[in-house]
DSSP file (Angstrom, degrees, kcal/mol; ACC not computed):
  #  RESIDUE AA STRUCTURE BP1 BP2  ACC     N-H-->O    O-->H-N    N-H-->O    O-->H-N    TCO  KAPPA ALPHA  PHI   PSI    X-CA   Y-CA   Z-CA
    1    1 A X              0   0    0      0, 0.0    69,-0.3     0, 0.0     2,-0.2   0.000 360.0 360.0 360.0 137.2  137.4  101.1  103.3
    2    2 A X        -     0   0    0     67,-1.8     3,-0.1     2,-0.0    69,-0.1  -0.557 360.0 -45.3 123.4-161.7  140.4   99.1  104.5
    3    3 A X  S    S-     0   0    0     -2,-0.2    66,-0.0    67,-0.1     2,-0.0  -0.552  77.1 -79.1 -85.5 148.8  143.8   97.4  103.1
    4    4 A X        -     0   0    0      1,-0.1    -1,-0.1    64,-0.1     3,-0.1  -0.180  24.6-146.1 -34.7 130.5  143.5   95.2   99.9
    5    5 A X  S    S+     0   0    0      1,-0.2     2,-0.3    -3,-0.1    -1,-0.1   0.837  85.4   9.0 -73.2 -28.8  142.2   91.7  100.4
    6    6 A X  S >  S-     0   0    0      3,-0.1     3,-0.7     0, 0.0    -1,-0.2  -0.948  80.7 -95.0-163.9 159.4  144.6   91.0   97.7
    7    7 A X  T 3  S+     0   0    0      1,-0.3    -3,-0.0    -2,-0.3    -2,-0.0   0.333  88.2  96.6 -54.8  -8.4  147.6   92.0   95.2
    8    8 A X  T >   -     0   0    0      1,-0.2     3,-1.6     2,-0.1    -1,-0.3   0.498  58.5-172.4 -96.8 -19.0  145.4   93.0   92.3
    9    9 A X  T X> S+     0   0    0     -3,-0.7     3,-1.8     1,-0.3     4,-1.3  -0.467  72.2  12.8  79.9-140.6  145.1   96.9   92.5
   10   10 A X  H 3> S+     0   0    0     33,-0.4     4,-2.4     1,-0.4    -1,-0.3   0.615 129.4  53.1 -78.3 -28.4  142.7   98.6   90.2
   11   11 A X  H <4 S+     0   0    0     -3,-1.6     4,-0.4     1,-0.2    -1,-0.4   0.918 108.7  50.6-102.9 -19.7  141.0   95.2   89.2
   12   12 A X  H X>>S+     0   0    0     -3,-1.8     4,-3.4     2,-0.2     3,-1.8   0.937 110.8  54.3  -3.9 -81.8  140.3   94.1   92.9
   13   13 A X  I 3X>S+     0   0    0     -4,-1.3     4,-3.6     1,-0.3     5,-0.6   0.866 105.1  46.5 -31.2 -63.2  138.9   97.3   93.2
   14   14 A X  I 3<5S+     0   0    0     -4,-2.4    -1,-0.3     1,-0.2    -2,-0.2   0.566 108.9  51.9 -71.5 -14.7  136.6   97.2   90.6
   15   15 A X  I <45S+     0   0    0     -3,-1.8     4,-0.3    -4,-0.4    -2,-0.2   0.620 115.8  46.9 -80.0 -25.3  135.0   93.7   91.3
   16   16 A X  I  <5S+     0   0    0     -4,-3.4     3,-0.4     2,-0.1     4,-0.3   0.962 128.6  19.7 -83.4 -51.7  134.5   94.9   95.0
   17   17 A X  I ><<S+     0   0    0     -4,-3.6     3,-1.6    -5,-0.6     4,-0.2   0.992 107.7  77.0 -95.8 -53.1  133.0   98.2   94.5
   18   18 A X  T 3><S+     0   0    0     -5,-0.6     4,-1.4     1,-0.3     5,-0.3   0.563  84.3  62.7  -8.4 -43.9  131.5   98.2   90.5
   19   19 A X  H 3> S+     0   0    0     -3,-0.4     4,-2.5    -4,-0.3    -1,-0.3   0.929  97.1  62.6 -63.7 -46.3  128.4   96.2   90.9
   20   20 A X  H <> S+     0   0    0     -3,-1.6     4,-1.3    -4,-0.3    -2,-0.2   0.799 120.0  24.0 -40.6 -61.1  127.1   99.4   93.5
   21   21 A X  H  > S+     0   0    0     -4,-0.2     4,-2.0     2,-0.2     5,-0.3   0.714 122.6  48.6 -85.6 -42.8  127.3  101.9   90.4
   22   22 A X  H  X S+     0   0    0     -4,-1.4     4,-3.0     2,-0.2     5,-0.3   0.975 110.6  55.9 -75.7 -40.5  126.9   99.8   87.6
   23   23 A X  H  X S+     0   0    0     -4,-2.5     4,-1.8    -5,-0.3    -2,-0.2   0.936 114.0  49.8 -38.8 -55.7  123.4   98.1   90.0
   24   24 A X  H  X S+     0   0    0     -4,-1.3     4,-2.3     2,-0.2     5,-0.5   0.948 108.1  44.4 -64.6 -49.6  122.3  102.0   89.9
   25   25 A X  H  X S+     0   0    0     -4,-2.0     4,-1.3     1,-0.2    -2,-0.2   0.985 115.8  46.3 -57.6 -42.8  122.6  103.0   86.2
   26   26 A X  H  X S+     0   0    0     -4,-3.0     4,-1.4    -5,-0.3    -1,-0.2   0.872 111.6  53.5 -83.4 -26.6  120.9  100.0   84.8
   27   27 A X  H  < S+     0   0    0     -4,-1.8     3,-0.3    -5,-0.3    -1,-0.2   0.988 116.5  35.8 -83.7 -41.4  118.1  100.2   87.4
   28   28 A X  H  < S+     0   0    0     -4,-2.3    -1,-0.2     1,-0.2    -2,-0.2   0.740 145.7  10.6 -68.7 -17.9  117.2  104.0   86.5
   29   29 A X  H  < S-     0   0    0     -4,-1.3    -2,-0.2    -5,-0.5    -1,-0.2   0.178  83.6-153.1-156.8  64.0  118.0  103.0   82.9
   30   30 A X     <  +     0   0    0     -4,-1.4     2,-0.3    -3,-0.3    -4,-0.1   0.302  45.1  89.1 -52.4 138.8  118.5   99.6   82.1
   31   31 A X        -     0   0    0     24,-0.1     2,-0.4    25,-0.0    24,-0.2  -0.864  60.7 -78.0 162.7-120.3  120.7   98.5   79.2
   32   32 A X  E     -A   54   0A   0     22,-1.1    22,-2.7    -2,-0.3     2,-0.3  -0.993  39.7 -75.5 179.6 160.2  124.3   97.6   78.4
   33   33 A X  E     -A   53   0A   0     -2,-0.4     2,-0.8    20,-0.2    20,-0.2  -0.428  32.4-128.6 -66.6 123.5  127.8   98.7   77.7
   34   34 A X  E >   -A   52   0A   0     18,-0.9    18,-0.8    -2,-0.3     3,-0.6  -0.769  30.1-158.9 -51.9 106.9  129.0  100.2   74.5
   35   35 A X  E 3  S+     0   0A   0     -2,-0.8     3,-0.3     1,-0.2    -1,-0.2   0.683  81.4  56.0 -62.4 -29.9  131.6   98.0   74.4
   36   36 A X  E 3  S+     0   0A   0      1,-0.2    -1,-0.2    16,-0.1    -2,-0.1   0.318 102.7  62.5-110.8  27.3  134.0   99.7   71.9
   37   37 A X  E <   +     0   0A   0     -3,-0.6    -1,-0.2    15,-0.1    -2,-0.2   0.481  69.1 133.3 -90.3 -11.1  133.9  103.1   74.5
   38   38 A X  E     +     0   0A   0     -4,-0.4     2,-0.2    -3,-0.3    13,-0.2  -0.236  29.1 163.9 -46.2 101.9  135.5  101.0   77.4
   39   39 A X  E     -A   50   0A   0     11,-1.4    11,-3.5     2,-0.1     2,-0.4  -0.971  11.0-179.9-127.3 141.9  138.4  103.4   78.9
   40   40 A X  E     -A   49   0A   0      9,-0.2     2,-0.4    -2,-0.2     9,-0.2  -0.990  18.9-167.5-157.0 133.5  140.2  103.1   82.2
   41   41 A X  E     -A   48   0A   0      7,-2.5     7,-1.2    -2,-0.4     2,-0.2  -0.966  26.4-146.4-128.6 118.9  142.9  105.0   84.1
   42   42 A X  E     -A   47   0A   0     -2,-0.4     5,-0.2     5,-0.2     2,-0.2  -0.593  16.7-170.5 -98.3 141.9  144.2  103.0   87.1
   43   43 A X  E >   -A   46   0A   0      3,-1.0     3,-0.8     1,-0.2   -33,-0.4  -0.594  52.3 -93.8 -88.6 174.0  145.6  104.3   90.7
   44   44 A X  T 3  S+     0   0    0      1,-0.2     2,-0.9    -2,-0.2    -1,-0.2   0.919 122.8  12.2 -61.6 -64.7  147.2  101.7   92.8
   45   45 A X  T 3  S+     0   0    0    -36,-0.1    23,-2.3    -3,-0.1     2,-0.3  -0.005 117.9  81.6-104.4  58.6  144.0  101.0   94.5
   46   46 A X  E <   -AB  43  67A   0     -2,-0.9    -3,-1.0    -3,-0.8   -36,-0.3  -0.965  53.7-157.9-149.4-178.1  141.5  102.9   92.3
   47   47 A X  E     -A   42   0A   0     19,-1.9     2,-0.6    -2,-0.3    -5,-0.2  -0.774   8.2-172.6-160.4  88.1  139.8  102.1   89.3
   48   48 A X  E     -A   41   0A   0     -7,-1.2    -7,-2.5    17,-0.2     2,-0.3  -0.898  16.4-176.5-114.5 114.0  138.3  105.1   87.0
   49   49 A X  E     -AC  40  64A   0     15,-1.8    15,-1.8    -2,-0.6     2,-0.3  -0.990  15.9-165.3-146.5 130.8  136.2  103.9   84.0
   50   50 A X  E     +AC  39  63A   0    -11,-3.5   -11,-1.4    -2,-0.3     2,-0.4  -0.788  24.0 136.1-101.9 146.8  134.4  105.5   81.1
   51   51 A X  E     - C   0  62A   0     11,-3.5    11,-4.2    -2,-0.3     2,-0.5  -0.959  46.6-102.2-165.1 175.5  131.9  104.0   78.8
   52   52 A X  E     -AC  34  61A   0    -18,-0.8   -18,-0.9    -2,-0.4     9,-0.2  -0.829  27.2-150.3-112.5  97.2  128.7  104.6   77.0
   53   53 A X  E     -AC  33  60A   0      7,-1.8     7,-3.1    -2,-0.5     2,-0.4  -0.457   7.6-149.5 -73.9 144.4  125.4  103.1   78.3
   54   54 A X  E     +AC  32  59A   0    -22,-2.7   -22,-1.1     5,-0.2     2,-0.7  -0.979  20.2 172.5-115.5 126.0  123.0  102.3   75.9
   55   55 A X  E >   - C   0  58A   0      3,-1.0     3,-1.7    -2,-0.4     2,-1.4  -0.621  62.9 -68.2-122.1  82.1  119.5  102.5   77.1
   56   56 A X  T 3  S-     0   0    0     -2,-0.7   -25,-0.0     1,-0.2     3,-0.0  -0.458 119.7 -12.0  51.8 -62.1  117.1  102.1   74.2
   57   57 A X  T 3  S+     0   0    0     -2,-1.4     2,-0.2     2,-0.0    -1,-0.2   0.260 120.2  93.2-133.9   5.5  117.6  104.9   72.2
   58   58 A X  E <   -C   55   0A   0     -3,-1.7    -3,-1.0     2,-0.0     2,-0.4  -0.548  53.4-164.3 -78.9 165.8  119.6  106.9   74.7
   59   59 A X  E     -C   54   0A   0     -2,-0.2     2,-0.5    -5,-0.2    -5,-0.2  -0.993  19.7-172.8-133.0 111.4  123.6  106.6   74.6
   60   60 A X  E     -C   53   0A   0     -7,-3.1    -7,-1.8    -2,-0.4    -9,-0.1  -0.777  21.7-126.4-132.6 115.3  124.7  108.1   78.2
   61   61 A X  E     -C   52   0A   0     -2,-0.5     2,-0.4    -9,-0.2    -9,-0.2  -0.285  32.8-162.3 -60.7 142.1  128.6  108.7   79.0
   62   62 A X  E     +C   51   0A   0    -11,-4.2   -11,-3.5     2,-0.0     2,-0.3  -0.940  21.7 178.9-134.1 139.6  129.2  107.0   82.0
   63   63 A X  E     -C   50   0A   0     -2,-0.4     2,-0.5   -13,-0.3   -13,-0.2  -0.986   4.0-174.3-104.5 151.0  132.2  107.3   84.5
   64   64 A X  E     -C   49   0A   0    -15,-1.8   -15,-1.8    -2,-0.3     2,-0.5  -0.971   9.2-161.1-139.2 118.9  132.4  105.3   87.6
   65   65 A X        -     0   0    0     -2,-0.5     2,-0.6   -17,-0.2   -17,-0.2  -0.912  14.7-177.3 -93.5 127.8  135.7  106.3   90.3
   66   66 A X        +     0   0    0     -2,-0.5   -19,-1.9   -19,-0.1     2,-0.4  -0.986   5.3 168.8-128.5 134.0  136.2  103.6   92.4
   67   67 A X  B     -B   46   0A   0     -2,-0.6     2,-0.8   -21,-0.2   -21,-0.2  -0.993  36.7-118.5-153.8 146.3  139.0  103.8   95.4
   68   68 A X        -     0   0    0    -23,-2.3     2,-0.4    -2,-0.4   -64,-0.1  -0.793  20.4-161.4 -59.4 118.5  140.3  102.1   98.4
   69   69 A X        -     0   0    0     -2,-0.8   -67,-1.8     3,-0.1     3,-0.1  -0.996  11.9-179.8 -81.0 122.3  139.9  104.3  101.0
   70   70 A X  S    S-     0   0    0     -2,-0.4     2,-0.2     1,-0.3   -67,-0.1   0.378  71.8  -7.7-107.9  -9.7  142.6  102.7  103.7
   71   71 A X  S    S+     0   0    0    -69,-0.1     2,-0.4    -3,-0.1    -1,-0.3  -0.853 109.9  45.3-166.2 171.4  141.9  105.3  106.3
   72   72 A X  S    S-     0   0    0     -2,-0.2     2,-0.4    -3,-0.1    -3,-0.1  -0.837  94.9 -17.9 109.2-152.5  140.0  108.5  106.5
   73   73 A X        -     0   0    0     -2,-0.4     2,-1.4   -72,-0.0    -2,-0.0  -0.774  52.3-132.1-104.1 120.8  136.2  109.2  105.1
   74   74 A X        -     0   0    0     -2,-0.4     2,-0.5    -5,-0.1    -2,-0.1  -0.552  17.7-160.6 -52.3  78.8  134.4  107.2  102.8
   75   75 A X        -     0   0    0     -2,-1.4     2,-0.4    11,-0.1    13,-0.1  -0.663   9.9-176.6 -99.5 120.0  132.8  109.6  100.0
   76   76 A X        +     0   0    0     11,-0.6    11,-0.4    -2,-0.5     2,-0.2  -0.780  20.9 161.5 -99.9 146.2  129.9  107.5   98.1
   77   77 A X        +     0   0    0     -2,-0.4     2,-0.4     9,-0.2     9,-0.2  -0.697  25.6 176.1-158.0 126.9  128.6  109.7   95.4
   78   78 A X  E     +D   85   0B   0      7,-2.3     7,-2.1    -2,-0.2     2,-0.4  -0.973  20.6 148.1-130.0 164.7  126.7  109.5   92.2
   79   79 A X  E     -D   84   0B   0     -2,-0.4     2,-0.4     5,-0.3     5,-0.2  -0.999  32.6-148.5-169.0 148.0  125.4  112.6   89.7
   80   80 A X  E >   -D   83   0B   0      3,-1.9     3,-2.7    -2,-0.4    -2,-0.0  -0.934  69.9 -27.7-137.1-179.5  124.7  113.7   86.7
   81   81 A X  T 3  S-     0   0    0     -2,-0.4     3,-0.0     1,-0.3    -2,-0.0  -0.027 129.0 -17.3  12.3 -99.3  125.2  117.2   85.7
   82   82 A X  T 3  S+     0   0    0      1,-0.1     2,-0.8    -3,-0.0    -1,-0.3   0.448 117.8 102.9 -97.0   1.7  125.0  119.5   88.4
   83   83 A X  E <   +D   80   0B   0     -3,-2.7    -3,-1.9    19,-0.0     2,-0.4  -0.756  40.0 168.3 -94.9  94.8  123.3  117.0   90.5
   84   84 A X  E     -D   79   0B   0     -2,-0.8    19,-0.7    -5,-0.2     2,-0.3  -0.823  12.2-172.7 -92.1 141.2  124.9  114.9   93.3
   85   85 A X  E     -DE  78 102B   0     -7,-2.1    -7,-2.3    -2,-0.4     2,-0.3  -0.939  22.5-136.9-140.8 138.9  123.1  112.8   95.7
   86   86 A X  E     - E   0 101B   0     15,-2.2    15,-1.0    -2,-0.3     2,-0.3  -0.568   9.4-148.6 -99.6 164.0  125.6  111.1   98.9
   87   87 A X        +     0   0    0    -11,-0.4   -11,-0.6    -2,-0.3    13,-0.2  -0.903  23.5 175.4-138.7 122.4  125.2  107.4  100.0
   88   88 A X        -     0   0    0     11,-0.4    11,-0.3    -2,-0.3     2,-0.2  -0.507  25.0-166.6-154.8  87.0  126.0  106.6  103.8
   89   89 A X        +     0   0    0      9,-0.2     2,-0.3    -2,-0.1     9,-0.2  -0.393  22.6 159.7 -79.7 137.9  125.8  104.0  105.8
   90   90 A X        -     0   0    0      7,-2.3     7,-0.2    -2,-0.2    -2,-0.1  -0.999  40.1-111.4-163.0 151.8  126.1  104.7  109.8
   91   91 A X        -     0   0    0     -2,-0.3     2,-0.2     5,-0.1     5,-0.2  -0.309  19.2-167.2 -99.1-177.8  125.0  102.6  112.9
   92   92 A X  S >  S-     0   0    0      3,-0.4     3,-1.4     4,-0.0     2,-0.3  -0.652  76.8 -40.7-173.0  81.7  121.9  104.1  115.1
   93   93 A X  T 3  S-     0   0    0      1,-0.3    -2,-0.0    -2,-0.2     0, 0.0  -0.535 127.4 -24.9 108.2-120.6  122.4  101.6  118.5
   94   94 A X  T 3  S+     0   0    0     -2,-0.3     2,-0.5    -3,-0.1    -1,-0.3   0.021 120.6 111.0-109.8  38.2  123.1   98.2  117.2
   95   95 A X    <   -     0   0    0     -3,-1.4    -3,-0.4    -5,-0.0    -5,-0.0  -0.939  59.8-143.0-107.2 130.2  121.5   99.1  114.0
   96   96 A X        +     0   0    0     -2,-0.5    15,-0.5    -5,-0.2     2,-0.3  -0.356  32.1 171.2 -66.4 161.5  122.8   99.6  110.3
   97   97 A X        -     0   0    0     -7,-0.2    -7,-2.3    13,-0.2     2,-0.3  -0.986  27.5-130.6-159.6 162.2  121.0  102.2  108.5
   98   98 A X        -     0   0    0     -2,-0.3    11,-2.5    11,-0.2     2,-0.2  -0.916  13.5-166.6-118.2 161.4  121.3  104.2  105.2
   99   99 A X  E     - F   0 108B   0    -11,-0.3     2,-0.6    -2,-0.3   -11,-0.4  -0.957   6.7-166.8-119.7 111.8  121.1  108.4  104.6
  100  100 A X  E     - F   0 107B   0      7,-2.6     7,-2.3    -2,-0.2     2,-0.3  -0.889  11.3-173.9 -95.3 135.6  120.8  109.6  101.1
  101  101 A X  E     +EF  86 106B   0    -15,-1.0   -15,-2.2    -2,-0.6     2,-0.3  -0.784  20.4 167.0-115.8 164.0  121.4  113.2  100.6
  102  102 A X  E >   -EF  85 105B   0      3,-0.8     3,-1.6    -2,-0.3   -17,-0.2  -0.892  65.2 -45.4-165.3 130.1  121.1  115.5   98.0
  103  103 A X  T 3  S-     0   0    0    -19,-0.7    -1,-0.2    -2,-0.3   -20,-0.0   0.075 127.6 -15.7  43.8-115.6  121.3  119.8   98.3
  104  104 A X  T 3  S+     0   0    0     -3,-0.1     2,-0.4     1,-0.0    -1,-0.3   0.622 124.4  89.0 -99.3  -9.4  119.0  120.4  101.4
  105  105 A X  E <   +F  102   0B   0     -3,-1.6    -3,-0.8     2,-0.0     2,-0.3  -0.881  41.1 157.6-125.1 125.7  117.3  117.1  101.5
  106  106 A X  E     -F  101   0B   0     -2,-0.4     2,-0.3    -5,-0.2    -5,-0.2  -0.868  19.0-158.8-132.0 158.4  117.7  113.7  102.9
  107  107 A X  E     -F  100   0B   0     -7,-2.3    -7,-2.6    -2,-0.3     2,-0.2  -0.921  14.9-150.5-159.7 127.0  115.9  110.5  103.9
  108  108 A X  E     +F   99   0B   0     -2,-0.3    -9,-0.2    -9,-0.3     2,-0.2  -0.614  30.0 144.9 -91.8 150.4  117.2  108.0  106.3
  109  109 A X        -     0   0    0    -11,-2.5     2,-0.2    -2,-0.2   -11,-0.2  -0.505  42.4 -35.8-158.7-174.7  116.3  104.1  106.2
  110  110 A X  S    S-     0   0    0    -13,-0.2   -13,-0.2    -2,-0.2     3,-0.0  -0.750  72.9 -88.3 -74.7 145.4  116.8  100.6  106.4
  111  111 A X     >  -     0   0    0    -15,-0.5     4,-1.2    -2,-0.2   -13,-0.2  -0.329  43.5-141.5 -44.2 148.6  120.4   99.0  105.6
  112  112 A X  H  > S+     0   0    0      2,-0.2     4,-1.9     1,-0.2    -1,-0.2   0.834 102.1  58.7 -68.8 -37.7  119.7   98.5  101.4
  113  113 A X  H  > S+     0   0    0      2,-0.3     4,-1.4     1,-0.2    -1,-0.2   0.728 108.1  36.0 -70.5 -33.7  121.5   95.5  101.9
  114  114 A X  H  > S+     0   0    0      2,-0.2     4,-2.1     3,-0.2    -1,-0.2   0.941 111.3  61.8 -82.0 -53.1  119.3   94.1  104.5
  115  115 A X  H  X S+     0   0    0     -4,-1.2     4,-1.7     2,-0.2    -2,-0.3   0.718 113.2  41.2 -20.2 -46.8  115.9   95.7  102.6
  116  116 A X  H  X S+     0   0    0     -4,-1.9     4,-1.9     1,-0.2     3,-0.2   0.981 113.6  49.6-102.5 -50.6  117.0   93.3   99.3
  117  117 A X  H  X S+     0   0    0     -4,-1.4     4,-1.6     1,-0.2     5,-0.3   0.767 115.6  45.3 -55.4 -33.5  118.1   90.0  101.4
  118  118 A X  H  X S+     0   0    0     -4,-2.1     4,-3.2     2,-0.2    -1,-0.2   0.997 120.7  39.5 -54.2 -59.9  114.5   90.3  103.4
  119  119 A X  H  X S+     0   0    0     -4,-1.7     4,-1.5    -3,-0.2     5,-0.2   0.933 118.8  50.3 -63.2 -46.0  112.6   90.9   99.8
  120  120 A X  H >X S+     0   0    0     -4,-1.9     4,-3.7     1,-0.2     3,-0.8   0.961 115.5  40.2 -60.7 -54.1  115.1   88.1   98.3
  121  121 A X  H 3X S+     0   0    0     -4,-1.6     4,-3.4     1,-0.3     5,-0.2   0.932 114.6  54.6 -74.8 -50.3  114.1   85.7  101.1
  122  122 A X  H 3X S+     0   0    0     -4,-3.2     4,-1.6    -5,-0.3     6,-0.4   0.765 105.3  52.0 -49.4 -22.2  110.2   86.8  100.9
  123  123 A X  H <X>S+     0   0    0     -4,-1.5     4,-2.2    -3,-0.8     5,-0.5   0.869 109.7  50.7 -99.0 -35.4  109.9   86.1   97.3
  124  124 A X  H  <5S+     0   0    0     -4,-3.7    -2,-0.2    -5,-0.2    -3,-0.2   0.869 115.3  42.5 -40.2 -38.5  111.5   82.4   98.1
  125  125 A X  H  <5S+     0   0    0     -4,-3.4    -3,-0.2     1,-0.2    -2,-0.2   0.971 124.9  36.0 -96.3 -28.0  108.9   81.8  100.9
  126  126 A X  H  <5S-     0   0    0     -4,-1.6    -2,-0.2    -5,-0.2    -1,-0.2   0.787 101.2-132.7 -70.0 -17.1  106.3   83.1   99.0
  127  127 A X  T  <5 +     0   0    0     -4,-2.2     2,-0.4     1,-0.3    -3,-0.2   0.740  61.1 137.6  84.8  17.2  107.4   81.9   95.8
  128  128 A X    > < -     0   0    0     -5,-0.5     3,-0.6    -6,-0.4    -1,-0.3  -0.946  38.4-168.1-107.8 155.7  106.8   85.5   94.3
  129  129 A X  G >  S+     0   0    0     -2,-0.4     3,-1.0     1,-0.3    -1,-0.1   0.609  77.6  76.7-106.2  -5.4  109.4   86.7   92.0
  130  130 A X  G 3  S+     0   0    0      1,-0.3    -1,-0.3    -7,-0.1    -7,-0.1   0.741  87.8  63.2 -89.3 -16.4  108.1   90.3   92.1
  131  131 A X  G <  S+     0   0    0     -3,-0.6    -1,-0.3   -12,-0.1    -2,-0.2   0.566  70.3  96.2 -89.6   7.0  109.6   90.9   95.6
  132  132 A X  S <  S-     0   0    0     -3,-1.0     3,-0.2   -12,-0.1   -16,-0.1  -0.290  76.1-141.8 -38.7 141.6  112.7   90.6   94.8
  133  133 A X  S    S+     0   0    0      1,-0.2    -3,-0.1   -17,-0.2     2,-0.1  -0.256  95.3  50.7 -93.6  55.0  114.3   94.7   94.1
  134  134 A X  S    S-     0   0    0    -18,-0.1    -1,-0.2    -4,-0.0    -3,-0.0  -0.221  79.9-151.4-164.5 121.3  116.2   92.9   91.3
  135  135 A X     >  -     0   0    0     -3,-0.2     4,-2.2    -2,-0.1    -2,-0.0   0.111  31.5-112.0 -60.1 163.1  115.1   90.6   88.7
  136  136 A X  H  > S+     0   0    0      2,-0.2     4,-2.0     3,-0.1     5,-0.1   0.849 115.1  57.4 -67.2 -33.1  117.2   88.0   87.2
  137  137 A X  H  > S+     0   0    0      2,-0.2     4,-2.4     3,-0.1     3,-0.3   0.952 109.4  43.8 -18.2 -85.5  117.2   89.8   84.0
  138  138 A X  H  > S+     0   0    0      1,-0.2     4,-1.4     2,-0.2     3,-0.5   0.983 105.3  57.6 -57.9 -63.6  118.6   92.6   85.4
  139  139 A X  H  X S+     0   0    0     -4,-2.2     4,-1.1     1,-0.2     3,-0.4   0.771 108.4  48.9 -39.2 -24.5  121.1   91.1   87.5
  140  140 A X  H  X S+     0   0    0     -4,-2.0     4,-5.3    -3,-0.3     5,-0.2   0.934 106.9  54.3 -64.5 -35.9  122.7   89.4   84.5
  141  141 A X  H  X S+     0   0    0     -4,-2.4     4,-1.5    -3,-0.5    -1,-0.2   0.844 109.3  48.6 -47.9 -38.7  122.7   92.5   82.7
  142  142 A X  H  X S+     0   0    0     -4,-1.4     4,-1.3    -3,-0.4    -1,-0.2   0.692 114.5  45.2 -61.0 -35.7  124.6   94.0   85.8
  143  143 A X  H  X>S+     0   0    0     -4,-1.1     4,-3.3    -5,-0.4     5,-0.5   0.931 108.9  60.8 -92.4 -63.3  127.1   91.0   85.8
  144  144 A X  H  X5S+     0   0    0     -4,-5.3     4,-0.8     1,-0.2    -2,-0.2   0.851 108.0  42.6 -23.7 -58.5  127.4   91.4   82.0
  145  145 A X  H  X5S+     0   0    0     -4,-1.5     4,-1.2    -5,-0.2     5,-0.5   0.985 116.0  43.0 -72.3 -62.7  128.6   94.6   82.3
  146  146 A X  H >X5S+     0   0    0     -4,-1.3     4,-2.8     1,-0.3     3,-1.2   0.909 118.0  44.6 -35.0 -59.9  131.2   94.3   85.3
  147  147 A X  H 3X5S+     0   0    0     -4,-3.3     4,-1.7     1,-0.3    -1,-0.3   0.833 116.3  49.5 -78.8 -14.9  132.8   90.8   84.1
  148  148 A X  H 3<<S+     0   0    0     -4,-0.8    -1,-0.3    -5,-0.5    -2,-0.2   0.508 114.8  50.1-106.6  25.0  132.9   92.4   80.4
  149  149 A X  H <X S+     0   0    0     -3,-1.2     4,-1.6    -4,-1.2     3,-0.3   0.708 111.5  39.1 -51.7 -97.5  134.5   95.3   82.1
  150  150 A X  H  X S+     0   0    0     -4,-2.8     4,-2.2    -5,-0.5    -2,-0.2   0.781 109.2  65.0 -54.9 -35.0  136.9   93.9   83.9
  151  151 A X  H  < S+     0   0    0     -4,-1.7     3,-0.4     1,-0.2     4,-0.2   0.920 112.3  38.1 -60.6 -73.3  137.6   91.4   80.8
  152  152 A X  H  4 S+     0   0    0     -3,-0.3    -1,-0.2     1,-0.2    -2,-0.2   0.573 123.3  39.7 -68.2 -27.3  138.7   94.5   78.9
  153  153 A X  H  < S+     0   0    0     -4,-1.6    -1,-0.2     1,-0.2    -2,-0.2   0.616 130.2   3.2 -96.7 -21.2  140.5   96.4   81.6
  154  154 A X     <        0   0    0     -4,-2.2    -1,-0.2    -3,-0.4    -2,-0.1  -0.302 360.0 360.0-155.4  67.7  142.7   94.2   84.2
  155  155 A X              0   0    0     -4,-0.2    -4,-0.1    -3,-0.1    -3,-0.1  -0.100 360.0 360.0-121.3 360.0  142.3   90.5   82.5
């Protein structure tokens, strides 16, 4: 939510907000971009991209909306078929907190963002790697996809 940090439209867009989506798919099915499905339709500040994950022997079409919102409500959403589940972040005192929703059901939390910098910073002072919520692996795989993404789409 708010004005562009910078001139760059759609490919702005997609560095800020892309890692969120792209973070989710690989972690419920980890793998990598069909590179020669990579399709994109630009707003000025949005960024709508299709591809094909491959996740061992699955191929799953993927589309990812990404938008500025510059005023109004923030709508976080991911699905597949008839299934959408909301994303929300919202303060409770002086605390950040997440809500995921889905149909009739919800569960409220710790910020995610603060939950992986506690586990990142616990598997440095203990020196175990397994409490990190994302491996090095995966993140590259995640990074892989965004920069070769963006590479193909706004470069």
């Amino acid at each position: 939510k708010g004005k562009p940090r910078s001139p760059h439209g759609a490919a702005e867009v997609w560095v800020d907000l892309g890692p969120h989506p792209l973070a989710f798919l690989d972690a419920v099915a980890p793998g990598e971009v069909d590179w020669c499905t990579v399709e994109h339709l630009d707003g000025p500040q949005s960024a709508n991209v299709e591809f094909t994950w491959i996740s061992g022997e699955r191929r799953i079409l993927v589309h990812i909306e990404c938008s500025r919102v510059t005023d109004g409500l923030v709508l976080r959403e991911i699905g597949t078929g008839g299934f959408v589940a909301r994303y929300e972040g919202y303060r409770e005192g002086s605390e950040f907190r997440t809500r995921l929703s889905a149909a009739d059901d919800a569960w409220n939390g710790p910020d995610l963002m603060e939950v992986s910098i506690r586990r990142f910073v616990e598997a440095v002072a203990t020196r175990d790697p397994d409490r990190v919520l994302v491996s090095l692996e995966a993140a590259l795989r995640q990074h892989a996809a965004l920069v070769g993404v963006w590479e193909r789409c706004w470069r």
